[in-house]
Backbone as numpy.savetxt, mean C-alpha at the origin, in Angstrom:
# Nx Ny Nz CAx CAy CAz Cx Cy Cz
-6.77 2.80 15.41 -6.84 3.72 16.53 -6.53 5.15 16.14
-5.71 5.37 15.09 -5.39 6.87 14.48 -6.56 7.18 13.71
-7.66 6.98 13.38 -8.57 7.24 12.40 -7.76 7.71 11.16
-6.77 7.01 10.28 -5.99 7.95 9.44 -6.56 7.07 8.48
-6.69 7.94 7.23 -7.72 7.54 6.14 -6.37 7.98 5.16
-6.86 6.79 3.75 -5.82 7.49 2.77 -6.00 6.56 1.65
-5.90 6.41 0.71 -6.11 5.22 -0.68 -4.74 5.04 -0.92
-4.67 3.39 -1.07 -4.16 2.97 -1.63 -4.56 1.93 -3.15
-3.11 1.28 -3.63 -3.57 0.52 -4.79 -3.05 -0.51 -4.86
-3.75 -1.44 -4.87 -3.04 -3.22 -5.16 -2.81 -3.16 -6.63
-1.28 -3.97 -6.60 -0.76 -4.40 -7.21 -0.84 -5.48 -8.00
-0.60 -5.95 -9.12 -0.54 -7.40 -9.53 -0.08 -8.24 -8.64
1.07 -8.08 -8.11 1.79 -8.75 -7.04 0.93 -9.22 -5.65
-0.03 -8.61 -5.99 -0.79 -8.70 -4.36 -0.74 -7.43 -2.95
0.31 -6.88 -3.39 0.72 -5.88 -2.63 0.12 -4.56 -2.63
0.27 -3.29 -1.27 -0.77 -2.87 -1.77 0.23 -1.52 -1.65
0.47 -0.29 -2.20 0.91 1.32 -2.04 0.12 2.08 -1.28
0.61 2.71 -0.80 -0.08 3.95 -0.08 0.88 5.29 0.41
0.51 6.10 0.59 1.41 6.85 1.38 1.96 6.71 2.85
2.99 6.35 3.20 3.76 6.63 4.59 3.17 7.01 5.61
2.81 8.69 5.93 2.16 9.00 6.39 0.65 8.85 6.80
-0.04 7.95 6.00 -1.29 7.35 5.96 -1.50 6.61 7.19
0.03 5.80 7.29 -0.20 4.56 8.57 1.11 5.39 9.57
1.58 5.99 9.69 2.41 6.27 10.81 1.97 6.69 12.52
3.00 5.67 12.98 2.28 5.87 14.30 1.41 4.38 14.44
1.05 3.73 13.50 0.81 2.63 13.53 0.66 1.09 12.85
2.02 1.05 13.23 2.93 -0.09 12.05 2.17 -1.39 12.37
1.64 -1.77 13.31 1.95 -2.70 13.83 0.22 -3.56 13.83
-0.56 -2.95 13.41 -2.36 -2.90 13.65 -2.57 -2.37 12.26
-2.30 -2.39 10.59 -2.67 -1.69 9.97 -3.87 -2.56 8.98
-4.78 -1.95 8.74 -5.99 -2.61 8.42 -6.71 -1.71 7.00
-6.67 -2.43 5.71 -7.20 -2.01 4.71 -8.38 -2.28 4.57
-9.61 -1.46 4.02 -10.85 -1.88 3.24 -10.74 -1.62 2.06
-11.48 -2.85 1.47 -11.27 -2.84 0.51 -12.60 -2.13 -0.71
-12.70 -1.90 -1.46 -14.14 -1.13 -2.23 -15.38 -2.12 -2.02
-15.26 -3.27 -1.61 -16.60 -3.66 -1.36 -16.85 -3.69 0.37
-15.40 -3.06 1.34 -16.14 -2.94 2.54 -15.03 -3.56 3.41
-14.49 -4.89 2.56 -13.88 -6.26 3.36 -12.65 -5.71 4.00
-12.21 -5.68 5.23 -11.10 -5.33 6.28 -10.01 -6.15 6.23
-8.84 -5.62 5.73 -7.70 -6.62 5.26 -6.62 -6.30 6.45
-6.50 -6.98 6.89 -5.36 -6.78 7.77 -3.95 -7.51 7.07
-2.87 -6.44 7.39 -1.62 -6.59 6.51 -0.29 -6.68 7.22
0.52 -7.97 7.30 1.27 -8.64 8.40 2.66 -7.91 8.23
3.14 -7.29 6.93 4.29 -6.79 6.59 4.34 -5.74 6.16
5.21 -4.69 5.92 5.21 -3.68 4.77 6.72 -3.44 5.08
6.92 -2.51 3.92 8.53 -2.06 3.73 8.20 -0.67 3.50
9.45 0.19 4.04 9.24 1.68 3.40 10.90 2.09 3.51
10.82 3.32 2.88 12.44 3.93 3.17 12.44 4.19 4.50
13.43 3.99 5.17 14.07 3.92 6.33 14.34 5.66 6.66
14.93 6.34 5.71 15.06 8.06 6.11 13.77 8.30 5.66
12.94 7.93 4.99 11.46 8.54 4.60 11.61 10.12 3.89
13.01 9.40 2.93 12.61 10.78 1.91 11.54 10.28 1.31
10.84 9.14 1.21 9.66 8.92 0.38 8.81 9.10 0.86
7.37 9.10 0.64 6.24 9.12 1.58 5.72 7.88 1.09
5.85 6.97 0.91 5.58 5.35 0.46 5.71 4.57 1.13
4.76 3.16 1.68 4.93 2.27 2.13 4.01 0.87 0.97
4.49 -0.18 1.23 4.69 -1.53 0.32 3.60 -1.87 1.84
2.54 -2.52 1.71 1.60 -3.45 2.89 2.00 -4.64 2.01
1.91 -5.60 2.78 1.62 -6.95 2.24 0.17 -7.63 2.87
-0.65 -7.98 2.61 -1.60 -8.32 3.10 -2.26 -9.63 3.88
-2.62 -10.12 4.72 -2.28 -11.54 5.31 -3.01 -12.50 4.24
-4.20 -11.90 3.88 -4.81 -13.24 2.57 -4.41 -12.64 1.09
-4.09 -13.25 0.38 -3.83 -13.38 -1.15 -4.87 -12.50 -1.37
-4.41 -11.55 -2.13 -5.54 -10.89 -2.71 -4.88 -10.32 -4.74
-6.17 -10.57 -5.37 -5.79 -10.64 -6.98 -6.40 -9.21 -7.84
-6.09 -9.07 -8.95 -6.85 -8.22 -9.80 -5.89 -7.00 -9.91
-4.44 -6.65 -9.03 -4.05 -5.34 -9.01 -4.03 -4.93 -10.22
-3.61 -3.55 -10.19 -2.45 -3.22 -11.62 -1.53 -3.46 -11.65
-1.11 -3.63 -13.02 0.32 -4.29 -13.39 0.98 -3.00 -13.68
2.46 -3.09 -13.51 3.38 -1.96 -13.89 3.79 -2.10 -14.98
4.19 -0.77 -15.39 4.45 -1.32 -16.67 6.27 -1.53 -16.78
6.77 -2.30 -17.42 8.23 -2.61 -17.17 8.95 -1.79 -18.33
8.22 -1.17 -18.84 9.11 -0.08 -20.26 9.34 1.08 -19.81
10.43 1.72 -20.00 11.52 3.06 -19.48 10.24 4.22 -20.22
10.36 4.83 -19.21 9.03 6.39 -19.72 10.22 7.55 -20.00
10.10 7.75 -21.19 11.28 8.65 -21.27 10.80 10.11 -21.63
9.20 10.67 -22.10 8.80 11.88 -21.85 6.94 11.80 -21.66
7.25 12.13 -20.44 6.04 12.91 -19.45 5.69 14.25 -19.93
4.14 14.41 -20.32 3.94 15.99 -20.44 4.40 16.26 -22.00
């Protein structure tokens, strides 16, 4: 109902990132497409509670595969 547009990225986990602001205003109805079109509707998400972040965690109602994986090694210089 917000027409709010924004990319996100699935995870290995299944899970998907996006920005906060992408879905605000509507927690409760949030609906991903995916690059071939398919409309994912997503039953959970988590975000910071003060929203110093602009991040939200969707979880998606069907299993979905292929994300990126993180990488689990300490990045110690950027740039």
């Amino acid at each position: 109902d917000t027409n709010s547009k924004g990319t996100g990225f699935l995870l290995e986990n299944g899970y998907i990132v996006t920005n906060l602001h992408v879905v605000t205003g509507k927690l409760e109805n949030i609906v991903c497409i995916s690059y071939d079109g398919q409309q994912i509707k997503c039953k959970q998400w988590y975000f910071d509670a003060n929203k110093k972040l602009d991040l939200i965690i969707l979880i998606p109602q069907i299993p979905l595969h292929g994300g990126l994986e993180l990488s689990h090694n300490e990045i110690t210089n950027i740039g």
